[in-house]
Chimera marker file (.cmm) of the C-alpha trace (Angstrom):
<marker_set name="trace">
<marker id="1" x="42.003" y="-29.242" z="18.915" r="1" g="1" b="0" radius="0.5"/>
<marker id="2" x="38.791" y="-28.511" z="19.898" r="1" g="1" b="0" radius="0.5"/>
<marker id="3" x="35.226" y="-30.109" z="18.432" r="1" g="1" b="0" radius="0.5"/>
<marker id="4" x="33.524" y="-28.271" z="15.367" r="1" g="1" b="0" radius="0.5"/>
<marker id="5" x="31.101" y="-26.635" z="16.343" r="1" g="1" b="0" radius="0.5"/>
<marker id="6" x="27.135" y="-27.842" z="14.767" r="1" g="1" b="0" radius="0.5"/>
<marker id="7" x="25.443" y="-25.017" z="13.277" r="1" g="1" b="0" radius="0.5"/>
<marker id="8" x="21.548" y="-26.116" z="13.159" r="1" g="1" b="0" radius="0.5"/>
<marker id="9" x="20.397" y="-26.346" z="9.869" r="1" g="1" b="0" radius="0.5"/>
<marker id="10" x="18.665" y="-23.941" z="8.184" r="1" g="1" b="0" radius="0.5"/>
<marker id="11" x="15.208" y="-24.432" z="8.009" r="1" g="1" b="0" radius="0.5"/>
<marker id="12" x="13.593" y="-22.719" z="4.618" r="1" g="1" b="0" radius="0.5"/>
<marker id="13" x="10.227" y="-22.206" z="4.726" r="1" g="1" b="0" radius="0.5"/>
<marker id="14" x="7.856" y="-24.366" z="1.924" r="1" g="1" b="0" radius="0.5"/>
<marker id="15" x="7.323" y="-22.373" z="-0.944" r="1" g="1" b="0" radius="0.5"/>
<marker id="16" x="3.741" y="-20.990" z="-1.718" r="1" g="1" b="0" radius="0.5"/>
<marker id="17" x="2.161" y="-22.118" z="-5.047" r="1" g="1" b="0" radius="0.5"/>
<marker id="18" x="2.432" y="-19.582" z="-7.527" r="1" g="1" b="0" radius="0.5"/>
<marker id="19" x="1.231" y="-21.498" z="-10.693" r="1" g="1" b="0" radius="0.5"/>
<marker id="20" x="-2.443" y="-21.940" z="-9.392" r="1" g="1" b="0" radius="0.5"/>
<marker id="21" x="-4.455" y="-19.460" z="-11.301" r="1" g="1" b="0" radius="0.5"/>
<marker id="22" x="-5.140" y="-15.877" z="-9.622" r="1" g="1" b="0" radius="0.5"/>
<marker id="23" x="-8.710" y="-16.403" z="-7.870" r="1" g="1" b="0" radius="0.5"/>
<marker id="24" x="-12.137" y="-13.822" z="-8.756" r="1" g="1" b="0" radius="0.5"/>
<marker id="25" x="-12.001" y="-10.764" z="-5.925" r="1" g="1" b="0" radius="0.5"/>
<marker id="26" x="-14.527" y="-8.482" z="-5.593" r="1" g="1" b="0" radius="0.5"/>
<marker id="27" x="-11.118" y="-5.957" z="-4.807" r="1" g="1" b="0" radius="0.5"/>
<marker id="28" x="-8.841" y="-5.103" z="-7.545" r="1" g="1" b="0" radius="0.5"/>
<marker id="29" x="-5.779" y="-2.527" z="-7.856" r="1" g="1" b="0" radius="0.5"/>
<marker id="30" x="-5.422" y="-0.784" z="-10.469" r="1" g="1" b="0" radius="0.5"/>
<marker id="31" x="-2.388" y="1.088" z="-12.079" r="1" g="1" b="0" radius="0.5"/>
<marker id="32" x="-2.426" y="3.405" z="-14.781" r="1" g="1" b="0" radius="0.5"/>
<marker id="33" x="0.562" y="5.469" z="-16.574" r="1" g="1" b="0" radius="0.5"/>
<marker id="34" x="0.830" y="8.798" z="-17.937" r="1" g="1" b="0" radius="0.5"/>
<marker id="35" x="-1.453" y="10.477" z="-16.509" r="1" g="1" b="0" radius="0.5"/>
<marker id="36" x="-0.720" y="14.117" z="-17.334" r="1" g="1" b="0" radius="0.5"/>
<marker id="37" x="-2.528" y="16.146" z="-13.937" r="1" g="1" b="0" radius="0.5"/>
<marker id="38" x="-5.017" y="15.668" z="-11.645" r="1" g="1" b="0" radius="0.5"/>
<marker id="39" x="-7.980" y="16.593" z="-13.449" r="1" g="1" b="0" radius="0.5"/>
<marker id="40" x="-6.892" y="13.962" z="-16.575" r="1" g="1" b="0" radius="0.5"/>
<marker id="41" x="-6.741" y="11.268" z="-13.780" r="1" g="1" b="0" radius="0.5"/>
<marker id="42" x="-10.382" y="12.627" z="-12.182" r="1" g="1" b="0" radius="0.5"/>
<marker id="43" x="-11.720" y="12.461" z="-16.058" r="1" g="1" b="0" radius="0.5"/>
<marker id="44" x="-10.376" y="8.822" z="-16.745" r="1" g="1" b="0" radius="0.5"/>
<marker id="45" x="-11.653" y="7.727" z="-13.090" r="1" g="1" b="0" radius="0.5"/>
<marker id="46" x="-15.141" y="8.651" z="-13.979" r="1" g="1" b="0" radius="0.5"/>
<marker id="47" x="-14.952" y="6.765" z="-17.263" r="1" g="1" b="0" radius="0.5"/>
<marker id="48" x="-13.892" y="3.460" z="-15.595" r="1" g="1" b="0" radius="0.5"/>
<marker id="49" x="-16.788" y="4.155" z="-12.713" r="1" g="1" b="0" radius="0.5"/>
<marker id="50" x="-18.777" y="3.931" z="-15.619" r="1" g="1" b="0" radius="0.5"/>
<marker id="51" x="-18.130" y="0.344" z="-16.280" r="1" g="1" b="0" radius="0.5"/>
<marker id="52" x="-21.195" y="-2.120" z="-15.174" r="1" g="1" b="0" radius="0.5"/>
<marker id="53" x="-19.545" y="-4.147" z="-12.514" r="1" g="1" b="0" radius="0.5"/>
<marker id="54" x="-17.343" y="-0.908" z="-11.050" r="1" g="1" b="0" radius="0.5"/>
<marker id="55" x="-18.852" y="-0.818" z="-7.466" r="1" g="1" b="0" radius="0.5"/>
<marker id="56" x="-16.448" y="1.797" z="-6.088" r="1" g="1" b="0" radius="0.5"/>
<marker id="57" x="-13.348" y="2.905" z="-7.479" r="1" g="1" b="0" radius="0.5"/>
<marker id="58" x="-10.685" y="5.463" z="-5.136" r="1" g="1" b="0" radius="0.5"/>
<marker id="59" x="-7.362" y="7.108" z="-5.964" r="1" g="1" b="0" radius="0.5"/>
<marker id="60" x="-5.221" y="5.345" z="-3.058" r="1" g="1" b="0" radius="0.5"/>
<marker id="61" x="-1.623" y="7.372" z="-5.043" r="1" g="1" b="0" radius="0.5"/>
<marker id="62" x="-1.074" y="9.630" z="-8.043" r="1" g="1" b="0" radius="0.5"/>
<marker id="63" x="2.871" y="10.448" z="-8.214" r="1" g="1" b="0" radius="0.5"/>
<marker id="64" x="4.964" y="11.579" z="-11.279" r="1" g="1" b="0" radius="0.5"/>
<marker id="65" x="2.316" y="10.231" z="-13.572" r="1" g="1" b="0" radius="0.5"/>
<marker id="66" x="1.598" y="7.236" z="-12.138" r="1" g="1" b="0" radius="0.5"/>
<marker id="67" x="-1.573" y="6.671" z="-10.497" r="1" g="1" b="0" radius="0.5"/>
<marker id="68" x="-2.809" y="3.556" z="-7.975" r="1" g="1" b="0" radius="0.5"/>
<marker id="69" x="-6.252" y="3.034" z="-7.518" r="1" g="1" b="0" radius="0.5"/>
<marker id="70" x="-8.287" y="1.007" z="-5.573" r="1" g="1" b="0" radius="0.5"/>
<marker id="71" x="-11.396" y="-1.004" z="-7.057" r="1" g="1" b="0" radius="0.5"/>
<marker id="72" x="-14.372" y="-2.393" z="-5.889" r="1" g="1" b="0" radius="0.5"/>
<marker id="73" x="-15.975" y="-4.820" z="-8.047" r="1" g="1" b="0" radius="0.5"/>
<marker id="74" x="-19.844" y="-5.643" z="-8.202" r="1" g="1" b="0" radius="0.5"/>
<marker id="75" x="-18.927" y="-9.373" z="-8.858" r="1" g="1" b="0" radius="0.5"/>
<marker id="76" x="-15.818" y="-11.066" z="-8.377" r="1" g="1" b="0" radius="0.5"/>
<marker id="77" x="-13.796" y="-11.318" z="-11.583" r="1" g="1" b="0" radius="0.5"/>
<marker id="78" x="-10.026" y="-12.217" z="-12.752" r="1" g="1" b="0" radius="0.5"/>
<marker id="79" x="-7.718" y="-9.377" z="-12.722" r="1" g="1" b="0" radius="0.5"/>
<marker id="80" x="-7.043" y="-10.499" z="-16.316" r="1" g="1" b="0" radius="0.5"/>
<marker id="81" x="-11.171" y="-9.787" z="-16.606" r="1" g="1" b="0" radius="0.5"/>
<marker id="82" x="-11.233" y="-6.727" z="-14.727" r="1" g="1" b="0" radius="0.5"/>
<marker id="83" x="-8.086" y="-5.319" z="-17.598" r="1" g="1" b="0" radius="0.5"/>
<marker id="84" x="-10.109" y="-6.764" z="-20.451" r="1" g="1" b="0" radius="0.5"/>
<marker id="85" x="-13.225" y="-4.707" z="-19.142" r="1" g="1" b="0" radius="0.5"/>
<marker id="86" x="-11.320" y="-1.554" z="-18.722" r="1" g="1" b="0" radius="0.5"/>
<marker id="87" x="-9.487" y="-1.707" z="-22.376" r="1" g="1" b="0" radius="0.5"/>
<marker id="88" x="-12.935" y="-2.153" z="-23.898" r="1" g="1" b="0" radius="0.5"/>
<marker id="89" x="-13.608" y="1.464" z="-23.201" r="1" g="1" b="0" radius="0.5"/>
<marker id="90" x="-13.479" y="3.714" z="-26.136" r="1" g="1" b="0" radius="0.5"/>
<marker id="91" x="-11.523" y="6.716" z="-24.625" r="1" g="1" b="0" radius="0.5"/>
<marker id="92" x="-8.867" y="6.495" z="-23.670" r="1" g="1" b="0" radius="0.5"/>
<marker id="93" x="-7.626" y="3.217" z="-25.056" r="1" g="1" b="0" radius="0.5"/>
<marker id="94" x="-5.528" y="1.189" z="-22.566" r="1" g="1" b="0" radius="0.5"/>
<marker id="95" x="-3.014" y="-1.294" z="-23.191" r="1" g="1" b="0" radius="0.5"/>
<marker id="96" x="-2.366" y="-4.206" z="-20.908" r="1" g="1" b="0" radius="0.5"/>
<marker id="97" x="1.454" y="-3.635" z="-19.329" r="1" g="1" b="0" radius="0.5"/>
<marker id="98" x="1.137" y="-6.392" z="-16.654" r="1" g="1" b="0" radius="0.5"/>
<marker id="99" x="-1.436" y="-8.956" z="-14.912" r="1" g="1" b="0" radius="0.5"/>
<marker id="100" x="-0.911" y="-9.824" z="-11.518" r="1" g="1" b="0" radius="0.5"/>
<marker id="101" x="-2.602" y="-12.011" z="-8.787" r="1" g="1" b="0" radius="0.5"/>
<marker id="102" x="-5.413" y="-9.083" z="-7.816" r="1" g="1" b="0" radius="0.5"/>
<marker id="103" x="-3.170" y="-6.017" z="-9.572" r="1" g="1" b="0" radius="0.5"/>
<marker id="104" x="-3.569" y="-4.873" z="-13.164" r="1" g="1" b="0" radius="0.5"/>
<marker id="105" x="-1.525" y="-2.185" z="-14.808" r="1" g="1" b="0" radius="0.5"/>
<marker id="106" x="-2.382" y="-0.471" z="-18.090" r="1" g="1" b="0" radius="0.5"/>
<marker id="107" x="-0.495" y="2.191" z="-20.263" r="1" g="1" b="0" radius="0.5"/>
<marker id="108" x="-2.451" y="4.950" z="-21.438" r="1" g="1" b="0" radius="0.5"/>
<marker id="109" x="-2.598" y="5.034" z="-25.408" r="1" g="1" b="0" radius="0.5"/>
<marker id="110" x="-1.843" y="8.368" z="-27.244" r="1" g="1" b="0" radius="0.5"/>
<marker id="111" x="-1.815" y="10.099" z="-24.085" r="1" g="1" b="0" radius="0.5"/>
<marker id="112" x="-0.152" y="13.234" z="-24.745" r="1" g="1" b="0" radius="0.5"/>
<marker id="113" x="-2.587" y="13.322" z="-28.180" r="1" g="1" b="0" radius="0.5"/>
<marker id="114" x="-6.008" y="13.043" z="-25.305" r="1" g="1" b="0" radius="0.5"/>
<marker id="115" x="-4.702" y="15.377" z="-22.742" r="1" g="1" b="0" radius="0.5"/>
<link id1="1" id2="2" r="1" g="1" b="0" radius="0.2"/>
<link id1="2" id2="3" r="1" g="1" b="0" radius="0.2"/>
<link id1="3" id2="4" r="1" g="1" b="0" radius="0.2"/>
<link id1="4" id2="5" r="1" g="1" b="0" radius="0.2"/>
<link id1="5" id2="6" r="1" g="1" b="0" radius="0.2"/>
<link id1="6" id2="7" r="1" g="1" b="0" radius="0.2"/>
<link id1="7" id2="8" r="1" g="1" b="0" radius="0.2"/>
<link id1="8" id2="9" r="1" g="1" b="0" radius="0.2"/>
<link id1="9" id2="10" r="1" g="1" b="0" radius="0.2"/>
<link id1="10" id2="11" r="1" g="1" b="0" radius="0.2"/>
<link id1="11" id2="12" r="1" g="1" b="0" radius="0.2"/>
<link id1="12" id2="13" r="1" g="1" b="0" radius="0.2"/>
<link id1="13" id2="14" r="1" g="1" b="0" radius="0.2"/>
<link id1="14" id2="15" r="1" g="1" b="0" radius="0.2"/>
<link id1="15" id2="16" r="1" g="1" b="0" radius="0.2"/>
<link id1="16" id2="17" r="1" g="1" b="0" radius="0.2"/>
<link id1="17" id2="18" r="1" g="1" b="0" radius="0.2"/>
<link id1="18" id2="19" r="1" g="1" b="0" radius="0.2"/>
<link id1="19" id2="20" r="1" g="1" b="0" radius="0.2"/>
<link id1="20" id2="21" r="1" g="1" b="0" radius="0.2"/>
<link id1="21" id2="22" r="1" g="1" b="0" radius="0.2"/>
<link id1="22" id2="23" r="1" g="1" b="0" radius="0.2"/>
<link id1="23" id2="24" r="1" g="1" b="0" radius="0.2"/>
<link id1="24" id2="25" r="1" g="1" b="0" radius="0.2"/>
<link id1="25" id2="26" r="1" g="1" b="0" radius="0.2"/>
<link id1="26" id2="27" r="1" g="1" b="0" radius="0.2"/>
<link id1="27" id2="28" r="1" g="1" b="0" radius="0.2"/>
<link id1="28" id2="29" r="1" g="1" b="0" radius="0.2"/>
<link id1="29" id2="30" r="1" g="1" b="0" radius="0.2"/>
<link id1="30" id2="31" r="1" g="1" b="0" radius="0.2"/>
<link id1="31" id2="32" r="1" g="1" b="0" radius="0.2"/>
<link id1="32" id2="33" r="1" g="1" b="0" radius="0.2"/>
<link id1="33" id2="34" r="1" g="1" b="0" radius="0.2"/>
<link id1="34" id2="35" r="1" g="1" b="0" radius="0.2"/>
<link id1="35" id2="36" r="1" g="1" b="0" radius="0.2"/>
<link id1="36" id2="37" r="1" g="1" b="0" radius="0.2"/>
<link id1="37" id2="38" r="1" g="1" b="0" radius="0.2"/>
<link id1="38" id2="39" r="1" g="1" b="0" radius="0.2"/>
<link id1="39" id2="40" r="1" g="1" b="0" radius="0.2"/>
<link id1="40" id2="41" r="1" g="1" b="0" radius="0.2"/>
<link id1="41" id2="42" r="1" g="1" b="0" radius="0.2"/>
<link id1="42" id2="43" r="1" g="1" b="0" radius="0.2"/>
<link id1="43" id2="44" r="1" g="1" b="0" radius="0.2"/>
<link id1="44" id2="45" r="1" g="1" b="0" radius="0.2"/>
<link id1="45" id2="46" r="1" g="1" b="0" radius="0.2"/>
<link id1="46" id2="47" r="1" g="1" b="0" radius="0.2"/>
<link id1="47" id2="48" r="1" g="1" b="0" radius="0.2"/>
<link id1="48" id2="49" r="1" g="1" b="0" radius="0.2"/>
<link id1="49" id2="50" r="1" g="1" b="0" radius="0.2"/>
<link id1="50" id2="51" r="1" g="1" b="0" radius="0.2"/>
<link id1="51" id2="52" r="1" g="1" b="0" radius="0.2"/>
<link id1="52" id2="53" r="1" g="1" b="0" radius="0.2"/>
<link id1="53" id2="54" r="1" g="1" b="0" radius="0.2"/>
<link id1="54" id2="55" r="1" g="1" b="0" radius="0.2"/>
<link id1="55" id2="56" r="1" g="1" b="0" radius="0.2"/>
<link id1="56" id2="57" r="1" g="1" b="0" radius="0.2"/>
<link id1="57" id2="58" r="1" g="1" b="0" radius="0.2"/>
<link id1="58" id2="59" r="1" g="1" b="0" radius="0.2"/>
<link id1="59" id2="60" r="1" g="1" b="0" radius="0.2"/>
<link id1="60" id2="61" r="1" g="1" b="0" radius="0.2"/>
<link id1="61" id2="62" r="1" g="1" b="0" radius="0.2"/>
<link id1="62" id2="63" r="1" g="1" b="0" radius="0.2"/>
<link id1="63" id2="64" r="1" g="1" b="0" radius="0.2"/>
<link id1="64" id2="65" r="1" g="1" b="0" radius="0.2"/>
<link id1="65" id2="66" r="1" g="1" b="0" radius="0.2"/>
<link id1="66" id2="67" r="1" g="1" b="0" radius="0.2"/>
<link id1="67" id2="68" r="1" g="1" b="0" radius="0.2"/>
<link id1="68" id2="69" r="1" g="1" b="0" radius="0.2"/>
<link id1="69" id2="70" r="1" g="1" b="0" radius="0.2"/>
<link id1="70" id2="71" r="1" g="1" b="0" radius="0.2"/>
<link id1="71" id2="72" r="1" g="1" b="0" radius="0.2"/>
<link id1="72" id2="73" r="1" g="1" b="0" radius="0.2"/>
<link id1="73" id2="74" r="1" g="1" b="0" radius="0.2"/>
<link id1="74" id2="75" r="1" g="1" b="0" radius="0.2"/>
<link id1="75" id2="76" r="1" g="1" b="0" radius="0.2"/>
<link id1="76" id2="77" r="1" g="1" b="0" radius="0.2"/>
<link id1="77" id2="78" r="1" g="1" b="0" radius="0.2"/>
<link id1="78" id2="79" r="1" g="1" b="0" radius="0.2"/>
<link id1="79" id2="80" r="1" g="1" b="0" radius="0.2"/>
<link id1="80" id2="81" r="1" g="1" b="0" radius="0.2"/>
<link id1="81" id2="82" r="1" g="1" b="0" radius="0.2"/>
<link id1="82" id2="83" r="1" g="1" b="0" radius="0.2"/>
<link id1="83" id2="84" r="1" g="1" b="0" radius="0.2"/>
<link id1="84" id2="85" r="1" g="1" b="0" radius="0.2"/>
<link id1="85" id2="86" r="1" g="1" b="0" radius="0.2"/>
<link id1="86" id2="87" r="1" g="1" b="0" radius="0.2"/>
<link id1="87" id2="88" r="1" g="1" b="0" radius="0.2"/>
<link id1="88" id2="89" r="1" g="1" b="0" radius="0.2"/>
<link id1="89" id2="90" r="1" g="1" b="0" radius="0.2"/>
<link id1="90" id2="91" r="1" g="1" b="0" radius="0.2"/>
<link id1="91" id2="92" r="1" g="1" b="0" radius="0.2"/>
<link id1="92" id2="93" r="1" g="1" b="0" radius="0.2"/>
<link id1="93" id2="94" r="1" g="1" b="0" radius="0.2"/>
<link id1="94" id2="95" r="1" g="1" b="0" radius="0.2"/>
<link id1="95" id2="96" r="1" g="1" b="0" radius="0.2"/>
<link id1="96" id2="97" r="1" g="1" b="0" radius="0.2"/>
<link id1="97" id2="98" r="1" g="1" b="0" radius="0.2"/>
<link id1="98" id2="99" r="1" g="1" b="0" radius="0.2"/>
<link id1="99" id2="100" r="1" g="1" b="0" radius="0.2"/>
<link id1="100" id2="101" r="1" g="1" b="0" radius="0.2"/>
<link id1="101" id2="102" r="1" g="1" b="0" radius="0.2"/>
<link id1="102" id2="103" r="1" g="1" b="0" radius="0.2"/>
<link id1="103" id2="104" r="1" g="1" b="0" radius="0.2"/>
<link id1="104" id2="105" r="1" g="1" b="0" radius="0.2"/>
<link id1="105" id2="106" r="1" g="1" b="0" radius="0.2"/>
<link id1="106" id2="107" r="1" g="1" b="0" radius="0.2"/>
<link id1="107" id2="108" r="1" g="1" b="0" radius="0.2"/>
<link id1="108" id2="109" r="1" g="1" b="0" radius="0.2"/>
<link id1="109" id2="110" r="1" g="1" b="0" radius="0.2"/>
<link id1="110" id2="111" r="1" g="1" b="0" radius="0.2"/>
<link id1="111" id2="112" r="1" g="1" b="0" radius="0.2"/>
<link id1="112" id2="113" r="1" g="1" b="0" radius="0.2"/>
<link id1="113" id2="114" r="1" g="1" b="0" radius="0.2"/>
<link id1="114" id2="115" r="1" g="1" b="0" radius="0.2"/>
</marker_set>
């Protein structure tokens, strides 16, 4: 009977640290949903441009109501910051859906009531 053959063992790589909190960047994406049509999405754009530490701010994807933008910050802040700055707006009122390391995504409030 021949010898078993050895596989080499597997080798898993070491897992990143995920509990370390999410640093300040000066670059933040943002998602927002619904967004009715383009020119809803180029009126909400302007209000968050108007925000103090918005340096820049560019639609990288707007698809079946969801748009993806692209945020350059003045000073480096949290994403959890960045979401708090953008819900203090008065119009339209956004609610936080989901805080990631450099990502925020809201929900649009009362959309269909605004559009």
């Amino acid at each position: 009977m021949p010898a078993p053959v050895r596989q080499p063992a597997a080798v898993s790589p070491e897992p990143r640290l995920t509990t370390e909190p999410a640093a300040p960047s000066t670059e933040i994406q943002l998602v927002l949903s619904p967004v009715p049509s383009f020119p809803r999405l180029v009126e909400i754009e302007r209000r968050i441009q108007s925000l103090p530490g918005v340096r820049t701010l560019y639609v990288r994807d707007f698809r079946n109501g969801v748009a993806t933008l692209a945020v350059g910050l003045r000073t480096a802040m949290t994403a959890d910051e960045f979401g708090s700055a953008v819900r203090s707006l008065e119009t339209p009122r956004f609610q936080i859906e989901s805080v990631a390391r450099n990502s925020v995504e809201l929900r649009i409030e009362n959309e269909a009531q605004t559009a």
